[in-house]
C-alpha positions in Angstrom: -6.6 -21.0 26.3 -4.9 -17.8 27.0 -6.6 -14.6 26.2 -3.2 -12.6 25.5 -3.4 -12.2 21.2 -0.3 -13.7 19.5 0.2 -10.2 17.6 -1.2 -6.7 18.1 -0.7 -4.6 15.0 -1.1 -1.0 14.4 -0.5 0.7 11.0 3.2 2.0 10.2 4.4 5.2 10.6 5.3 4.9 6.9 1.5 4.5 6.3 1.5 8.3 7.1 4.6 9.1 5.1 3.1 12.2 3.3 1.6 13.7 6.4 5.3 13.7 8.2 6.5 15.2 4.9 4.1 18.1 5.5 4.8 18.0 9.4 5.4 22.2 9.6 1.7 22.4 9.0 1.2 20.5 12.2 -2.7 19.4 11.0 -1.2 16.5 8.8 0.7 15.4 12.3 -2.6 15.5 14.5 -4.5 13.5 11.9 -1.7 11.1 11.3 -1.6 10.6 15.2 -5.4 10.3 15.4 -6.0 8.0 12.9 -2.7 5.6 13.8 -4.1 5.3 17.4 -7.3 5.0 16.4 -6.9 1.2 15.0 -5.5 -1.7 16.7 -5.5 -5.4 14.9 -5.0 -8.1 17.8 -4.4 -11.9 16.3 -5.6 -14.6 18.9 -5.0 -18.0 18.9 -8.7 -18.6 17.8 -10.1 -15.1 16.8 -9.0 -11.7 15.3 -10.1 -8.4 16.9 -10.5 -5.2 15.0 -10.4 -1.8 17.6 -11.3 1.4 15.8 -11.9 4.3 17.8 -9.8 7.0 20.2 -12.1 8.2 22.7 -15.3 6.1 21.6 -14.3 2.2 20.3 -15.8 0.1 18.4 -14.6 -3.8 18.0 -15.0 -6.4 15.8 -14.4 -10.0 16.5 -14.6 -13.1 14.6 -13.6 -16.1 14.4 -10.3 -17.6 12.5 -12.6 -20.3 11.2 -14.8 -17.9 9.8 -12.4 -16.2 7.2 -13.4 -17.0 4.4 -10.5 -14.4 1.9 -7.7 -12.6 2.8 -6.1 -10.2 0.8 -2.7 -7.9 1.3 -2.6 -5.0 -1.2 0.5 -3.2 -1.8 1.1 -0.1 -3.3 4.8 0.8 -4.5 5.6 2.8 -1.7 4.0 0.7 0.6 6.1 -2.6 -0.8 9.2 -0.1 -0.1 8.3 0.5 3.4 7.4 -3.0 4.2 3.4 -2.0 4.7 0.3 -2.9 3.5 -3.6 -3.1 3.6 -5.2 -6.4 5.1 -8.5 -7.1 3.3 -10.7 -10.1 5.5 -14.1 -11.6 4.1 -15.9 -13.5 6.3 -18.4 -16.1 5.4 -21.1 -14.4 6.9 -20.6 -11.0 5.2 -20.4 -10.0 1.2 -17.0 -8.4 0.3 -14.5 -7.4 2.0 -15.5 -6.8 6.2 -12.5 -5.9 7.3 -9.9 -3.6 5.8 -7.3 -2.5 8.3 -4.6 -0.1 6.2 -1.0 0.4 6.7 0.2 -2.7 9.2 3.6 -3.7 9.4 4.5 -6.8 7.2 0.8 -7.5 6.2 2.1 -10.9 4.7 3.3 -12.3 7.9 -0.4 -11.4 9.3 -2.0 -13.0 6.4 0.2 -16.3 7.0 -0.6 -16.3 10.8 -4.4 -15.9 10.3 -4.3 -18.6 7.8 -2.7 -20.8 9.9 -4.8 -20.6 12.6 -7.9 -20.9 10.5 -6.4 -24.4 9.4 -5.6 -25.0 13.4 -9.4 -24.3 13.8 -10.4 -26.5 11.5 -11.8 -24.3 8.7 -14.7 -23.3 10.9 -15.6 -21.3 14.3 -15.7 -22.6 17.8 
């Protein structure tokens, strides 16, 4: 099993849109900055890992067997930009555990991590 993740996803520049629009006030261009490198999504062939954090990290790791929803929400400009929001319940957690915003073709994700969840059998390792 290799350890390399099958995608690595971070949110869209688009996901910042109205901070670019205001880019002459410079702040809105730091914070987008911050909070797009701040958040990295990596897609293994058995797990999903969920990196918050610039200078101090925090991960989250579960299992593709332990998904129990997932969700892609879509606002209009979003669905123009090809973005979304990726919404993960796990079985062991009420809600929604995961919500990382702004990602790239968020239904391509959704398929992959459902497709590994089948691959897992429905359950973790």
């Amino acid at each position: 099993m290799s350890d390399e993740p099958i995608v690595t996803a971070k949110p869209s520049h688009w996901n910042f849109f109205w901070y670019y629009v205001f880019f002459w006030l410079l702040i809105p261009l730091i914070i987008a900055w911050v909070k797009r490198a701040s958040l990295t999504l990596r897609v293994h062939s058995d797990r999903i890992v969920v990196e918050r954090g610039l200078l101090s990290k925090r991960y989250k790791k579960f299992f593709s067997g332990d998904i129990r929803t997932i969700s892609v929400h879509q606002s209009l400009l979003q669905r123009l930009f090809g973005i979304g929001d990726l919404l993960i319940a796990t079985a062991g957690a009420e809600g929604y555990e995961i919500r990382v915003e702004g990602i790239p073709d968020p239904q391509a994700i959704q398929t992959l991590i459902l497709q590994q969840k089948s691959e897992s059998g429905g359950h973790g390792k």
